[in-house]
C-alpha positions as CSV (number, residue, x, y, z in Angstrom):
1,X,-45.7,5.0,24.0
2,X,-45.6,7.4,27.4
3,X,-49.5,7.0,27.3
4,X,-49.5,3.8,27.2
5,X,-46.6,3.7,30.3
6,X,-48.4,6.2,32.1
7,X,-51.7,4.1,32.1
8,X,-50.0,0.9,33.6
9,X,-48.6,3.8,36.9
10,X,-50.9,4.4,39.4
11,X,-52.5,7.9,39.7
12,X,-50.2,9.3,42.4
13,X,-47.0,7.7,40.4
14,X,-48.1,9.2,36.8
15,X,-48.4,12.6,38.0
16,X,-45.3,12.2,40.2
17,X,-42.9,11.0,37.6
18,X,-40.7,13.3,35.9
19,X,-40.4,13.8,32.0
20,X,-36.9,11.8,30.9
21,X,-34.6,13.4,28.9
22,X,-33.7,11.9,25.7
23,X,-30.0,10.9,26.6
24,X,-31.9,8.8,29.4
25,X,-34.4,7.1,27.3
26,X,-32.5,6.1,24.2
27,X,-29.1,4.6,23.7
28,X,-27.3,6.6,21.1
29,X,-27.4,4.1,18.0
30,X,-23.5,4.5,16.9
31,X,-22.2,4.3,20.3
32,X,-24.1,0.8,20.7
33,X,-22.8,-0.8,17.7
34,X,-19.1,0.1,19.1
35,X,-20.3,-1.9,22.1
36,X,-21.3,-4.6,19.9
37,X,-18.1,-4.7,18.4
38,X,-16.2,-4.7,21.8
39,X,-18.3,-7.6,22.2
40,X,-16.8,-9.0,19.2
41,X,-13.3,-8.4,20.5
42,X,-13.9,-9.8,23.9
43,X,-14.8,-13.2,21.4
44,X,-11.2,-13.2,20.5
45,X,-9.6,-12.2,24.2
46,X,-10.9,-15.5,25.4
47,X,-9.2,-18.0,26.4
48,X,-12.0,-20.5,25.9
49,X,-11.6,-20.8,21.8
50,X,-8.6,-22.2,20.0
51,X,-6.1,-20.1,18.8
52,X,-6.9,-19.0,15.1
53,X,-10.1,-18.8,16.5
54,X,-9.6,-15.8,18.3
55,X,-7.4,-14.8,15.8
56,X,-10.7,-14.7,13.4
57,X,-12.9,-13.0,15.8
58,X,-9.5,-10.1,16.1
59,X,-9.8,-9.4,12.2
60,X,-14.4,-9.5,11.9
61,X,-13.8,-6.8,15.1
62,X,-11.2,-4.6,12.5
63,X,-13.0,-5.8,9.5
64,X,-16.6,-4.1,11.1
65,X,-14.3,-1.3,13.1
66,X,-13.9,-0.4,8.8
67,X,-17.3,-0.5,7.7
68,X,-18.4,1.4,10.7
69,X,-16.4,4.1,9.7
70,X,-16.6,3.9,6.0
71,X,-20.8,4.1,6.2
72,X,-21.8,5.0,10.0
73,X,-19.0,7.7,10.6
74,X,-18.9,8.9,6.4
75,X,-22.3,10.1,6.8
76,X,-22.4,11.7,10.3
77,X,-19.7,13.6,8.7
78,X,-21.4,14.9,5.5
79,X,-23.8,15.8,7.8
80,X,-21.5,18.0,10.1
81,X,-20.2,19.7,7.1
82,X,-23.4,20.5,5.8
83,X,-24.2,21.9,9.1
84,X,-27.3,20.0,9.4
85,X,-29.1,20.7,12.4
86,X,-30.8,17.2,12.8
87,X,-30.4,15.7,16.1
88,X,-30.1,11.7,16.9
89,X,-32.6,10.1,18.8
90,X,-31.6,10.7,22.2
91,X,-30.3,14.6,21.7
92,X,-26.9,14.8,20.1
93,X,-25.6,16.6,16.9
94,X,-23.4,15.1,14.4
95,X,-20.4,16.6,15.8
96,X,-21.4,15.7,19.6
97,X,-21.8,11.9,17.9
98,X,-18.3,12.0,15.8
99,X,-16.6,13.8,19.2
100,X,-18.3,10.2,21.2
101,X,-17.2,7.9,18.6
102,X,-13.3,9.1,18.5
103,X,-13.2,8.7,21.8
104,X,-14.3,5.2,22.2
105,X,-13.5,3.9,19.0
106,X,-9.9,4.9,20.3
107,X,-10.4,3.3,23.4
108,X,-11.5,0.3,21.1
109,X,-8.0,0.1,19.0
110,X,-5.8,0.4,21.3
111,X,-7.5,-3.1,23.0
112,X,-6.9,-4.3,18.9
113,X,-3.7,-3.9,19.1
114,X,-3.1,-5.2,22.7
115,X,-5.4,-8.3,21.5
116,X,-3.2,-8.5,18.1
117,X,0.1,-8.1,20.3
118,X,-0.9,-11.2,22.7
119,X,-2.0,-13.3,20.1
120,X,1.1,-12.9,18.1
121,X,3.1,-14.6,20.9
122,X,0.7,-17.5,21.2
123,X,1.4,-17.8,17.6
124,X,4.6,-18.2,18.0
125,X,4.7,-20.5,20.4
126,X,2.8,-22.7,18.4
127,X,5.8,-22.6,15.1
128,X,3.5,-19.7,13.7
129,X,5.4,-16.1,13.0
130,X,4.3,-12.6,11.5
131,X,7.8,-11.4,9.8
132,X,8.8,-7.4,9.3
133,X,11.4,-6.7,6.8
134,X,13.7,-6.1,9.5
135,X,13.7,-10.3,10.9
136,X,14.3,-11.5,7.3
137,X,16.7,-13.3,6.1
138,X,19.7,-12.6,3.3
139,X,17.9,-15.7,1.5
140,X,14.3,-14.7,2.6
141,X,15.3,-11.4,1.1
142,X,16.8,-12.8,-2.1
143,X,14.0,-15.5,-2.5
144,X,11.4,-12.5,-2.3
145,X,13.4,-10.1,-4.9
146,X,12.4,-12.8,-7.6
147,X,8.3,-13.1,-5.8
148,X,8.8,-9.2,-6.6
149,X,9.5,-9.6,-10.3
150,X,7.8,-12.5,-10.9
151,X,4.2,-11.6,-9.1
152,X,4.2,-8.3,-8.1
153,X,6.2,-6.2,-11.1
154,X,3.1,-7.5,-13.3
155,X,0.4,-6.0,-11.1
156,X,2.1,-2.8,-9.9
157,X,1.9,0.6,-12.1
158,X,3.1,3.5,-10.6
159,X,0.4,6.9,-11.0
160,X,1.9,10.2,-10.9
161,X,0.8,13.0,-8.5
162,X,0.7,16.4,-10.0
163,X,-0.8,19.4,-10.1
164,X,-1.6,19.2,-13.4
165,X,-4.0,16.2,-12.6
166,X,-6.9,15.0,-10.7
167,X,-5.6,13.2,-7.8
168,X,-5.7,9.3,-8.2
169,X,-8.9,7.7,-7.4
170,X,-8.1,5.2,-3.9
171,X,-10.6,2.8,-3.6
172,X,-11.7,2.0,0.0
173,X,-9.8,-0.3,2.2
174,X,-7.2,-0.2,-0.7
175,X,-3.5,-1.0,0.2
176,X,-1.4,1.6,-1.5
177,X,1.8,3.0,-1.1
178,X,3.4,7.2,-1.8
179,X,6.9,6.8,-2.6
180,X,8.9,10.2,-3.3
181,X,11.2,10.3,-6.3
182,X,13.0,12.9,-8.4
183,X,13.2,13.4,-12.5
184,X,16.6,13.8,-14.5
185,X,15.9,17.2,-14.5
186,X,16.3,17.2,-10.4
187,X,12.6,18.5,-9.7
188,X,10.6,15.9,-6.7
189,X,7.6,14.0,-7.9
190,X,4.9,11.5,-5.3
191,X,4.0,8.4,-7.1
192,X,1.4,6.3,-5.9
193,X,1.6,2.6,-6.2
194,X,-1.8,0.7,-5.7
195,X,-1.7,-3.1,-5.0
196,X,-4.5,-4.9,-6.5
197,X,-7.0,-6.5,-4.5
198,X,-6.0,-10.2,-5.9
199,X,-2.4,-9.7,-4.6
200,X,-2.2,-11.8,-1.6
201,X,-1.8,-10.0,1.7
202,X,-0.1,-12.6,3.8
203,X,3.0,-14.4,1.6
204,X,4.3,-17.9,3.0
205,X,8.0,-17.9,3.1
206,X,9.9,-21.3,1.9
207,X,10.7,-23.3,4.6
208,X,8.9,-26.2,7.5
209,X,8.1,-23.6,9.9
210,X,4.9,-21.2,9.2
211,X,6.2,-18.3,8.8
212,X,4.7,-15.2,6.7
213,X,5.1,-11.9,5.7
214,X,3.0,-8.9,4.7
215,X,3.1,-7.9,1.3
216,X,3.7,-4.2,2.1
217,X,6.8,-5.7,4.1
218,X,8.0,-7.7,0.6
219,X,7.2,-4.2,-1.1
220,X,9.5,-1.9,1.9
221,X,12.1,-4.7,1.5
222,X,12.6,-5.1,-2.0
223,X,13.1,-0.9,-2.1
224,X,15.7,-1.2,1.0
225,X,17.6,-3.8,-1.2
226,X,18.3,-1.7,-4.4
227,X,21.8,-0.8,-3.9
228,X,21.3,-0.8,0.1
229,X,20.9,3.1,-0.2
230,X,18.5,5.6,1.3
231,X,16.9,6.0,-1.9
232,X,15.9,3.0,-2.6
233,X,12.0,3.9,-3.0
234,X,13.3,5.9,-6.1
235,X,15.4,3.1,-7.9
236,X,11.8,1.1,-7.5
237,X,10.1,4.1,-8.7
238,X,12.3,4.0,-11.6
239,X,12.2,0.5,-12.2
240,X,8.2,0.8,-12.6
241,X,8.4,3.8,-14.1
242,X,10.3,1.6,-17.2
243,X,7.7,-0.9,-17.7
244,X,5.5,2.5,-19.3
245,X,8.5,2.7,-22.0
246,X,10.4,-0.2,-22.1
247,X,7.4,-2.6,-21.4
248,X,6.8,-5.7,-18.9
249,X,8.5,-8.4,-20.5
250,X,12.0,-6.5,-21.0
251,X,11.8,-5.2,-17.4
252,X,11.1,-8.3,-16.1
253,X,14.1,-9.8,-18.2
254,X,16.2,-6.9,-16.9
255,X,15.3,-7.6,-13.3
256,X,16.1,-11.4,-13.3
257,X,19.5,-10.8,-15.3
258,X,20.3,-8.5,-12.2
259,X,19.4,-10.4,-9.6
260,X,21.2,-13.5,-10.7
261,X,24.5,-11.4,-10.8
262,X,23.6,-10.3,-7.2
263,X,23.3,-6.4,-8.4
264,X,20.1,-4.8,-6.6
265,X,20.0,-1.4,-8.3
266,X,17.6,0.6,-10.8
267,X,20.9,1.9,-12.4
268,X,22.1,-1.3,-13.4
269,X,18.7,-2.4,-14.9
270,X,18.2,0.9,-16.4
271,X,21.3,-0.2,-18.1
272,X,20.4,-3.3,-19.1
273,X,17.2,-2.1,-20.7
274,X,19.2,0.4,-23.1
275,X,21.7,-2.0,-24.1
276,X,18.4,-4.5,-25.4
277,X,16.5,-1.9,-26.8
278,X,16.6,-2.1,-31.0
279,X,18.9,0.4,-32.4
280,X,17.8,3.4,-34.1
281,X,18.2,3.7,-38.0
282,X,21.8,5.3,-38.9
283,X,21.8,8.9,-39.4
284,X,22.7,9.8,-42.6
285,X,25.3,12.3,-43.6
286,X,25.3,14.8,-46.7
287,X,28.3,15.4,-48.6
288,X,28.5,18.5,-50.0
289,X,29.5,18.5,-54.2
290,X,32.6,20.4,-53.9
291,X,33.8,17.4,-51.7
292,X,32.5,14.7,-53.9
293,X,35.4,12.3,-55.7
294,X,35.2,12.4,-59.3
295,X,37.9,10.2,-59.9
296,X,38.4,6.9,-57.9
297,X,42.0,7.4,-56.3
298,X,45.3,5.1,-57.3
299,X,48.1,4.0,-55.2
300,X,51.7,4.9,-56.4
301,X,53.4,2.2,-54.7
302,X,56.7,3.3,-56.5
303,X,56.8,6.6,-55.3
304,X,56.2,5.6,-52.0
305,X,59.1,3.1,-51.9
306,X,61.3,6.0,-53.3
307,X,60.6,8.4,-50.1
308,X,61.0,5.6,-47.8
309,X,64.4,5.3,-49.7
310,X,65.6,8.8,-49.4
């Protein structure tokens, strides 16, 4: 391709020109996809589309920020730790490529989040609201205690992390959650909670107005309910822990007697769930000969009349 440019330059102009280096003849092919996603992200910072418009262009720029990193980035990296000496088109090493993307992929969140915080406010203005735990209600709260047990208790099983075993597979994108708990016995223990793909991320809450909540939110107020106490990701722990020996229907009973007598605690479910479980077969006791009756005994009734007479 130089041969051919050279041939269109005049003599004096061909042998004139320097040689380019290859940061000035090619565009680094990471660091222009980031610009196309900027691009994207400009999309929703106009004014020019409707509303949930911009709000759709907001999550494509996320949703590609994510696939960006999950192919683009992944491999740059296996090739850094390989310590591959292959260079991109216009000079740079995997490192020098993952030290460029940081930097403007950073640059490129922050405007996400800027973007995200603006819309938010245009939302709202329109009857349209994004609820934390924190803004709910006492019957928002109670109402999503039951979406808890009836929706989300199903689809939830806690996975212990332990030396003993391979850490849990997370699947990309996945929304998970660590939650710190402790045995009987005292000794800590992480659990991870996965939530499944077909749980709904956004949950309507009742009423005319649109507002919603994140499911991670129902999830961090549900565990901030259980006996209002600090360690209320281990009462929920607990409380998934029992649909492995108790299983789901009986927890799920257990949790909708507790919430209709206004109790929010593991404890008090726990409770429930032993007091429903079938009895064990009696234990049987054996009598020893030498304290075996031989002779059925009789009541003396006279004799006892006569020492109640004396």
């Amino acid at each position: 391709m130089s041969e051919l440019a050279n041939d269109r330059l005049p003599p004096d102009d061909a042998t004139a020109a320097a040689p380019l280096l290859p940061s000035q003849r090619y565009v680094n092919r990471e660091l222009s996809w980031l610009a196309f996603n900027e691009r994207v992200l400009e999309e929703a910072s106009s004014s020019g589309h409707p509303l949930l418009e911009r709000v759709r262009f907001l999550s494509i720029s996320d949703s590609n920020l994510d696939e960006f990193y999950m192919v683009r980035v992944a491999g740059l990296k296996e090739l850094a730790a390989g310590r591959v000496p292959v260079k991109s088109d216009d000079g740079l090493t995997p490192d020098q490529q993952l030290s460029a993307i940081a930097e403007v992929a950073g640059g490129l969140v922050q405007r996400q989040q800027r973007c995200w915080a603006d819309l938010q406010k245009r939302l709202r203005a329109e009857g349209i609201s994004i609820l934390d735990h924190e803004a709910l209600t006492g019957d928002d709260r109670s109402w999503l205690r039951q979406l808890f047990v009836d929706r989300l208790l199903p689809v939830l099983t806690p996975i212990a992390i332990d030396p003993a075993h391979p850490f849990p597979f997370i699947p990309n994108r996945a929304l998970a959650m660590v939650v710190e708990s402790r045995r009987e016995d005292g000794t800590q223990i992480n659990v991870l909670v996965l939530v499944p793909d077909r749980v709904e991320r956004f949950i309507r809450l009742p009423g005319e107005k649109g507002r919603f909540c994140l499911v991670e939110e129902v999830l961090l107020a549900v565990g901030l309910a259980l006996n209002s106490s600090d360690d209320g990701d281990r009462q929920m722990v607990a409380m998934l822990a029992a649909v492995l020996t108790d299983g789901l229907p009986a927890v799920e009973a257990a949790c909708a007697q507790a919430l209709s007598e206004g109790v929010h605690s593991s404890d008090v479910i726990i409770n429930i769930l032993t007091r429903h479980r079938d009895p064990g077969p009696a234990a049987s006791i054996l009598t020893p000969d030498a304290l075996t009756l031989r002779h059925a005994p009789v009541a003396d009734c006279a004799r006892y009349d006569q020492l109640r007479s004396a």
